[in-house]
VMD Tcl script that draws the C-alpha trace (Angstrom):
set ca {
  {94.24 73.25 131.94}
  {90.73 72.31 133.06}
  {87.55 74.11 131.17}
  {86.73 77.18 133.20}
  {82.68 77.36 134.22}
  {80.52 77.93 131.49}
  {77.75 80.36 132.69}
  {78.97 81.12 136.29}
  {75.73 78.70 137.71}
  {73.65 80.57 135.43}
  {71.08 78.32 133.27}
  {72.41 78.06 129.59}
  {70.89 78.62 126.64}
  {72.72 75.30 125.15}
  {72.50 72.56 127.75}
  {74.59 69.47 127.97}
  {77.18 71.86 126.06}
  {80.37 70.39 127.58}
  {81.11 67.26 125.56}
  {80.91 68.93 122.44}
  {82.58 71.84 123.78}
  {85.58 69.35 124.96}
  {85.47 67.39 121.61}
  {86.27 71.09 119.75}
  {89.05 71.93 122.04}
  {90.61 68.16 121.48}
  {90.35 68.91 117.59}
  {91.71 72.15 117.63}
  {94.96 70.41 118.99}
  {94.57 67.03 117.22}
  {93.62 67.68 113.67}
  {93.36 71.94 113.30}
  {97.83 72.77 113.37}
  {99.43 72.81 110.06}
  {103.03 71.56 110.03}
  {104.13 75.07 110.75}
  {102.51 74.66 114.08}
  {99.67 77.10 113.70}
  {96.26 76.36 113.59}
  {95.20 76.12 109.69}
  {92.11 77.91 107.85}
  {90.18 75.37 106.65}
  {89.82 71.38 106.21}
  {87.44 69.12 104.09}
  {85.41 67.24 106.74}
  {85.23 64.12 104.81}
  {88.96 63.67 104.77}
  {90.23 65.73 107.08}
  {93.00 67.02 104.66}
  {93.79 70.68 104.79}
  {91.83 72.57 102.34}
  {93.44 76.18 103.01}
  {96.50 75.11 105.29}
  {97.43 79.15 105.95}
  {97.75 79.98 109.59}
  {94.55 81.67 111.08}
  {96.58 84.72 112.13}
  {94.29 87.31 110.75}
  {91.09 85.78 112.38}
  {92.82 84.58 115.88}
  {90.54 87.21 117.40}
  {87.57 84.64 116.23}
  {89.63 81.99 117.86}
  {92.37 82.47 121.04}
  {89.96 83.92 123.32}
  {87.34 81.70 123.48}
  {89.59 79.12 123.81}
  {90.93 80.68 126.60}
  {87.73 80.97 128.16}
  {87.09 77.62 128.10}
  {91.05 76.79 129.98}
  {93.05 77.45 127.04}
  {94.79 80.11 127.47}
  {98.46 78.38 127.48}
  {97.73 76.93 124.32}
  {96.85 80.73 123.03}
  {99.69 82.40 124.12}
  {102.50 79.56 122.24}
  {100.03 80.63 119.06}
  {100.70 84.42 119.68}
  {104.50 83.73 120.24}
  {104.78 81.24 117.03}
  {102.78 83.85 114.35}
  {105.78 86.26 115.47}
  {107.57 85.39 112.32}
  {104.90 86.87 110.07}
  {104.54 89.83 111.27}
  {105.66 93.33 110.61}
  {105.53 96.36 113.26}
  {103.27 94.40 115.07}
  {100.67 93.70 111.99}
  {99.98 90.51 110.10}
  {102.01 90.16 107.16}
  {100.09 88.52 104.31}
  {101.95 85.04 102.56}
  {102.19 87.77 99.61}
  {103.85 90.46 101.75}
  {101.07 92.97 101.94}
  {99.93 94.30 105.36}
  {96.22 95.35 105.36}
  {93.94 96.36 107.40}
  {91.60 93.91 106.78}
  {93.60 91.37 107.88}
  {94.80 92.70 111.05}
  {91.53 93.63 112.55}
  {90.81 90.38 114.62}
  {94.36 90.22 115.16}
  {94.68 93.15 117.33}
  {91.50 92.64 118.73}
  {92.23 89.01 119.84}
  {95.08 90.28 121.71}
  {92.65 92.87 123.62}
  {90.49 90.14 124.58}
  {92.92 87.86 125.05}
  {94.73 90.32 128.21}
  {91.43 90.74 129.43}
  {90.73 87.66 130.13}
  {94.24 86.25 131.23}
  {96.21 89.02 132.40}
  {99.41 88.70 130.08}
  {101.35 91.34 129.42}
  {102.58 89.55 126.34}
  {98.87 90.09 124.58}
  {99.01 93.92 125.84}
  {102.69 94.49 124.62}
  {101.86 93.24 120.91}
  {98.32 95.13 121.12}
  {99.60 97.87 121.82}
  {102.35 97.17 119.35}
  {100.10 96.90 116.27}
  {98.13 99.79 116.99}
  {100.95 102.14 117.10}
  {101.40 100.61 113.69}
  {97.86 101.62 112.58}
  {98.48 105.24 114.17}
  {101.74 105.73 112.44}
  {101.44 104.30 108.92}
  {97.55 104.41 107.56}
  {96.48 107.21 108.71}
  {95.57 109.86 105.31}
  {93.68 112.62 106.29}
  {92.55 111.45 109.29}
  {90.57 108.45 107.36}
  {92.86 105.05 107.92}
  {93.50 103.39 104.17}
  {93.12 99.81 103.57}
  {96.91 98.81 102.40}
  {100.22 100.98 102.46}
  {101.20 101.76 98.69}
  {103.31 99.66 96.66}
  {104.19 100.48 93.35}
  {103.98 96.96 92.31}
  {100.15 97.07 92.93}
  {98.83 100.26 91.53}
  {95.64 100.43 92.89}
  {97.02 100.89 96.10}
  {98.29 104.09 94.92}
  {95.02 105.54 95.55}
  {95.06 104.75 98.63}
  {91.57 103.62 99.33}
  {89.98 104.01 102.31}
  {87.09 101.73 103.37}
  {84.25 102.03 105.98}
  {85.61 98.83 107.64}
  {88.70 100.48 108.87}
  {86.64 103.02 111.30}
  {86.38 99.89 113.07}
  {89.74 100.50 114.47}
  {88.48 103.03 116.70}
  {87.16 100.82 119.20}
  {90.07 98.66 119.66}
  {91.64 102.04 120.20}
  {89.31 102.92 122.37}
  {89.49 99.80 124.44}
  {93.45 100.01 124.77}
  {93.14 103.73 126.06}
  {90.71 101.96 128.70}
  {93.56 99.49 129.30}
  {96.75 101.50 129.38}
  {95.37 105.12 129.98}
  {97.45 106.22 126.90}
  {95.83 109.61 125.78}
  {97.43 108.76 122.06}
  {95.01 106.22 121.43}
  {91.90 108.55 122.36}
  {93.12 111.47 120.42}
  {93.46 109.37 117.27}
  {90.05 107.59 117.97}
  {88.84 110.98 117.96}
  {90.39 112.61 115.13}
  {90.14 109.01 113.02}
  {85.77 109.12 113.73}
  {85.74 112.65 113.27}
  {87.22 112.25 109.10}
  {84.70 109.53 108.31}
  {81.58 111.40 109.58}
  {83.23 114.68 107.11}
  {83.59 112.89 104.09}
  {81.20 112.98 100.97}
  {79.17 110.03 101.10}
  {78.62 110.75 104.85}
  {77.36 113.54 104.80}
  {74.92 112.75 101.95}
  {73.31 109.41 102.70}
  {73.85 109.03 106.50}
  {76.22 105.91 106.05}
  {79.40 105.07 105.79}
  {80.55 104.51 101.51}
  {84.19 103.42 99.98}
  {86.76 106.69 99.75}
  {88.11 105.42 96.99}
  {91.12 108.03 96.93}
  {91.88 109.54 100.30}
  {94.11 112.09 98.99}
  {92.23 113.75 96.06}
  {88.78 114.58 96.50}
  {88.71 114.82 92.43}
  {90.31 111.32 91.52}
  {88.31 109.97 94.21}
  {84.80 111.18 92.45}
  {85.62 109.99 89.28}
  {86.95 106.49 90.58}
  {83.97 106.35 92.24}
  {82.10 106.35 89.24}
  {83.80 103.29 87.98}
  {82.95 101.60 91.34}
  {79.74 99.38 91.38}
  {79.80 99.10 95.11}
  {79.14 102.31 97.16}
  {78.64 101.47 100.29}
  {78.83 97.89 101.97}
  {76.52 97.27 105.36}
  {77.82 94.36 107.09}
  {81.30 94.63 108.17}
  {81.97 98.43 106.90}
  {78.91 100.18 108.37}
  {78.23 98.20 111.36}
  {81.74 97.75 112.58}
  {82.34 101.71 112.00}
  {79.66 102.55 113.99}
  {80.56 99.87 116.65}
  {83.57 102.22 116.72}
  {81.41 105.50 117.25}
  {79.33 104.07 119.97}
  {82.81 102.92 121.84}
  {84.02 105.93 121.21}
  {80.49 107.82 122.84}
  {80.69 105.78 125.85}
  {83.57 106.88 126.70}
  {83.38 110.59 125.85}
  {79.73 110.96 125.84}
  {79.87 114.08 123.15}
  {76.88 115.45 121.82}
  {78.36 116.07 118.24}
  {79.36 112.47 118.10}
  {75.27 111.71 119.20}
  {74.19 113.65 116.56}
  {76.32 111.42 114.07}
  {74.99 108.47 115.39}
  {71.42 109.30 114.91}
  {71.92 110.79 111.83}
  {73.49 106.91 110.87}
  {70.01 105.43 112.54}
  {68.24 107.74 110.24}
  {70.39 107.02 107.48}
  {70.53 103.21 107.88}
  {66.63 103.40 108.02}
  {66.38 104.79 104.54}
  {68.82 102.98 102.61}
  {69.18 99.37 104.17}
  {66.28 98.27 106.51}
  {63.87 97.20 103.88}
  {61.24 96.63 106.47}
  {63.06 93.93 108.37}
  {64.83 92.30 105.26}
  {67.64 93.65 105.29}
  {69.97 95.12 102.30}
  {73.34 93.66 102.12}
  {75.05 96.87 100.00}
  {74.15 99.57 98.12}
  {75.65 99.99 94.16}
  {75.04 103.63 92.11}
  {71.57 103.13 91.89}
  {70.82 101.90 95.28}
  {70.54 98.83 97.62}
  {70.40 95.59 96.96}
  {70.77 91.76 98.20}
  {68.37 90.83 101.43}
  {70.80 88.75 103.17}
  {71.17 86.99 106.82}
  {74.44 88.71 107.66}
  {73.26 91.83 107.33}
  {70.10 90.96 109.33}
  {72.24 89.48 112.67}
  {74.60 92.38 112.14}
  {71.47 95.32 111.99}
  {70.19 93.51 114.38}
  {73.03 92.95 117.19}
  {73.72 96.72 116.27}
  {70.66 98.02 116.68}
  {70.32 96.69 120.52}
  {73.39 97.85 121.40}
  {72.59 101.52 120.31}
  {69.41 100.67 122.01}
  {71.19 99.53 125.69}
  {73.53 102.90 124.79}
  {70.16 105.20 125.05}
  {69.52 105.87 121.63}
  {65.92 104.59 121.87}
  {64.01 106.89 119.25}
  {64.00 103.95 116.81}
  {66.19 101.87 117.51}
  {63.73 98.62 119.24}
  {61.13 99.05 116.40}
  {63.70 98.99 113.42}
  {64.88 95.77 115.67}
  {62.01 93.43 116.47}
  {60.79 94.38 112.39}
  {64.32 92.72 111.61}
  {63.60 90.20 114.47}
  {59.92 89.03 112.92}
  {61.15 89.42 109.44}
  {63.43 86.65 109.72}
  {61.24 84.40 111.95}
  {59.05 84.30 109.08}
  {62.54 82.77 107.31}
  {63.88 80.40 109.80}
  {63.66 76.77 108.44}
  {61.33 74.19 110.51}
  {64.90 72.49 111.75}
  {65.90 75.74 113.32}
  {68.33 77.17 111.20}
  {68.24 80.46 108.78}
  {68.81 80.51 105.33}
  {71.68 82.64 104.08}
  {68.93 84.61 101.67}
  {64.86 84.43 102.17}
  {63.80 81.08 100.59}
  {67.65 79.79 100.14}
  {68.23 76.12 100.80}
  {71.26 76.40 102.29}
  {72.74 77.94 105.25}
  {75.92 79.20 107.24}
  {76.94 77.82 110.37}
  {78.63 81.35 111.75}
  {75.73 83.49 109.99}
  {73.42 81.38 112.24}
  {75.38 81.35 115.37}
  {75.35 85.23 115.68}
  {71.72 85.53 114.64}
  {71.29 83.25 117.79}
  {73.10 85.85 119.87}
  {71.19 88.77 118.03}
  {68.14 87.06 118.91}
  {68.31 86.81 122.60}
  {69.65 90.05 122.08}
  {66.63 91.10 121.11}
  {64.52 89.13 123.66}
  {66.60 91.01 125.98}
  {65.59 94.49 125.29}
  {62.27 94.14 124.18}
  {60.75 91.26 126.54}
  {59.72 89.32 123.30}
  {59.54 85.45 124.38}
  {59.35 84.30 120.71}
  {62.68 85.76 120.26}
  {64.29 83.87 122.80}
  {62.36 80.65 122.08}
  {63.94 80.85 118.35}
  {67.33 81.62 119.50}
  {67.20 78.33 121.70}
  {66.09 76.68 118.65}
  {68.90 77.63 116.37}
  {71.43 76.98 118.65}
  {70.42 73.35 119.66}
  {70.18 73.13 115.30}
  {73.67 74.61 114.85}
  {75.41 71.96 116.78}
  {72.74 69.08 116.06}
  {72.95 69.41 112.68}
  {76.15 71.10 111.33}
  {78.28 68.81 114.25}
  {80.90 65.66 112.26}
  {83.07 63.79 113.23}
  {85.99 66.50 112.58}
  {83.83 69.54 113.60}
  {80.81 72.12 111.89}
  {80.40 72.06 108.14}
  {79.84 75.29 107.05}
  {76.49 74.57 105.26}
  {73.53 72.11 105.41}
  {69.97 72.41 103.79}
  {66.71 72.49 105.23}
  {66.67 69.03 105.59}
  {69.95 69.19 108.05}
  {71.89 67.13 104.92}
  {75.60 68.92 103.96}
  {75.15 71.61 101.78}
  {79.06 72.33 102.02}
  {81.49 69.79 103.73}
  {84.48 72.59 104.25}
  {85.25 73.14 107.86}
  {86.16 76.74 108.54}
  {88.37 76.70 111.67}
  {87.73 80.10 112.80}
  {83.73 79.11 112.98}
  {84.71 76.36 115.38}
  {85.32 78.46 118.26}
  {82.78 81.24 117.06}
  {80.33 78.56 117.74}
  {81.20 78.63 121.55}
  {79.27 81.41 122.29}
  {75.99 79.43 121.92}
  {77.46 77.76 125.10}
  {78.34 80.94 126.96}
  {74.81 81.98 126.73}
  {72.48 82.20 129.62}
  {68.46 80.89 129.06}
  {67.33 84.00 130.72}
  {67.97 86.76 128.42}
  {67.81 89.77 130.90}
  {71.21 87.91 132.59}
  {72.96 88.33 129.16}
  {72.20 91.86 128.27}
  {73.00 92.54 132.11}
  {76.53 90.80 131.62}
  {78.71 93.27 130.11}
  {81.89 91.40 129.91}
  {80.04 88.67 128.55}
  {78.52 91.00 125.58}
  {82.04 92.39 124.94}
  {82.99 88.69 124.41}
  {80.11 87.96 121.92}
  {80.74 90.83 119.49}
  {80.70 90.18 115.99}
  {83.66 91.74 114.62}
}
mol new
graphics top color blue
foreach p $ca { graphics top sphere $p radius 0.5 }
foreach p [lrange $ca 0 end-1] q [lrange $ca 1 end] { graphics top cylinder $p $q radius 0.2 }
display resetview
């Protein structure tokens, strides 16, 4: 199938994008399937030998529809049809027979996207599939637990209940767009309605780990074996991903109210001033690090575009300057303030967040980085068998691994327009860059 049209005439962000966009797609065929037929995890770019040689079921959402943006799609859909065999219900099973929720995430949501941009019903029927799944068997107490229990793992007994999973909620919310199924609304609403009641919630303003979602008792003393409270980047910012989907579609003002009170809540235990906190332990937050800077950032403008404009732009363009002051003189971001090495996805979505940025506040120096960092990410992360996932400030391997998944990721540098008012215009296209 021939590549489809990068930016619909519109000037990219990434120009000349097109050979290295065709040499991805050849690899992806040519040196990316496993001898299972699925596209593998991860390979050693000096050899090319597999390094992790699992199937990339659990992150095809990162992978099938970009490649189907870019004339794949026939190539996505034998994938979809040959990970049938490891699944149950509809939901990745893991090699070690668990089904979590962690893992099926990008799967389902890779089949949203997927229909959306192709028009199979195949993608629809096993969306739609899987999330019946979710509805029927995680659900406790409204909250959605990470794992099913299994006596032969006895922490699962507890059934444990992480921010992350709130994130369902918008891929429920986008299949009740799709199918006009009332089932997925009602449990989007009754699913975001338990997290903003529990404990931590309503105390801090964020989203923490439930560590038992069936005893309020055994989950207070568990958590006070737990280092980790509450985790920002994916629990927080996915969850409230899933409340903003949720808003636009049912504007509510008791589900505003949450929001802001997150804002305010995010404000005082993770923003830092523009660097960032990655978590927060017992006694409070710590490690300033680049992914959760893009994914405050990306938030933050998309609450912004929603209407919630109180704070939003300023707690933005502080993260925004912050990690200017960071970038290296090649371009690229550091994964921590004054690291010397990077990651190649970490910097491909602070690219996006970036223009992002430029977008909503009219900021120049925003999009000037952002054009910077992209041209680096290819330039300099780019072998002969794909991206490395590191390099150091001198554009030398830091880490010669080649994460498949971050392959295609990468293809959103080329799917972004110079002028940043197009992108934050282009709704379809932002659905399509979401960091998940």
């Amino acid at each position: 199938m021939a590549a489809a049209t990068t930016l619909d005439g519109r000037e990219p962000l990434l120009p000349d994008a097109q050979p290295w966009i065709a040499r991805t797609v050849a690899r992806f065929k040519d040196h990316y399937i496993g001898p299972h037929g699925l596209i593998v995890t991860t390979i050693d770019a000096r050899s090319g030998a597999a390094i992790d040689a699992e199937p990339v079921i659990a992150d095809f959402g990162d992978v099938l529809p970009f490649l189907a943006r870019f004339g794949e799609a026939d190539f996505a859909l034998d994938q979809v049809a040959r990970a049938k065999d490891r699944l149950s219900h509809g939901l990745y099973r893991e090699p070690d027979g668990r089904v979590r929720l962690f893992t099926n995430h990008d799967w389902l949501l890779g089949l949203i996207e997927l229909f959306e941009l192709t028009g199979e019903q195949a993608f629809l029927d096993a969306a739609v599939a899987g999330a019946d799944a979710v509805i029927a068997q995680f659900v406790r107490g409204g909250l959605l637990i990470d794992e099913l229990p299994d006596v032969a793992r006895p922490r699962s007994l507890l059934q444990r209940s992480s921010g992350f999973n709130l994130g369902y909620v918008e891929l429920l919310v986008d299949l009740h767009a799709i199918t006009g199924q009332a089932r997925f609304l009602d449990a989007s609403r009754a699913i975001a309605s338990a997290y903003a009641n529990t404990d931590y919630f309503r105390r801090h303003g964020v989203f923490g780990t439930v560590f038992c979602s069936w005893s309020g008792a055994v989950d207070r003393l568990a958590a006070t074996a737990a280092r980790m409270r509450s985790l920002l980047f994916k629990d927080n910012t996915n969850g409230v991903w899933s409340l903003l989907a949720l808003y636009r579609a049912e504007p509510d003002p008791a589900l505003r109210a949450v929001i802001e009170r997150w804002i305010a809540g995010f404000e005082a235990n993770y923003w830092n001033g523009g660097d960032v906190h990655l978590w927060r332990t017992r006694s409070g937050p710590c490690d300033v690090a680049l992914r959760a800077a893009f994914a405050s950032l990306d938030l933050l403008c998309d609450l912004y575009l929603a209407g919630f404009t109180d704070r939003t732009a300023a707690l933005a363009v502080a993260i925004g300057d912050r990690w200017l002051s960071h970038q290296w003189g090649n371009g690229l971001y550091p994964e921590t303030p004054g690291g010397r090495r990077n990651h190649v996805d970490c910097n491909t979505d602070i690219t996006v967040s970036m223009m992002k940025l430029a977008g909503i506040s009219g900021e120049k120096r925003f999009a000037d980085a952002a054009r910077r960092s992209a041209a680096a990410v290819v330039g300099l992360h780019e072998t002969g068998l794909g991206l490395v996932l590191s390099v150091d400030p001198d554009g030398a391997p830091a880490d010669h691994r080649i994460i498949i998944k971050y392959q295609s990721l990468a293809f959103k540098l080329a799917l972004l327009p110079a002028d940043p008012a197009a992108l934050i215009a282009d709704g379809e296209l932002l659905k399509l860059l979401r960091d998940r």
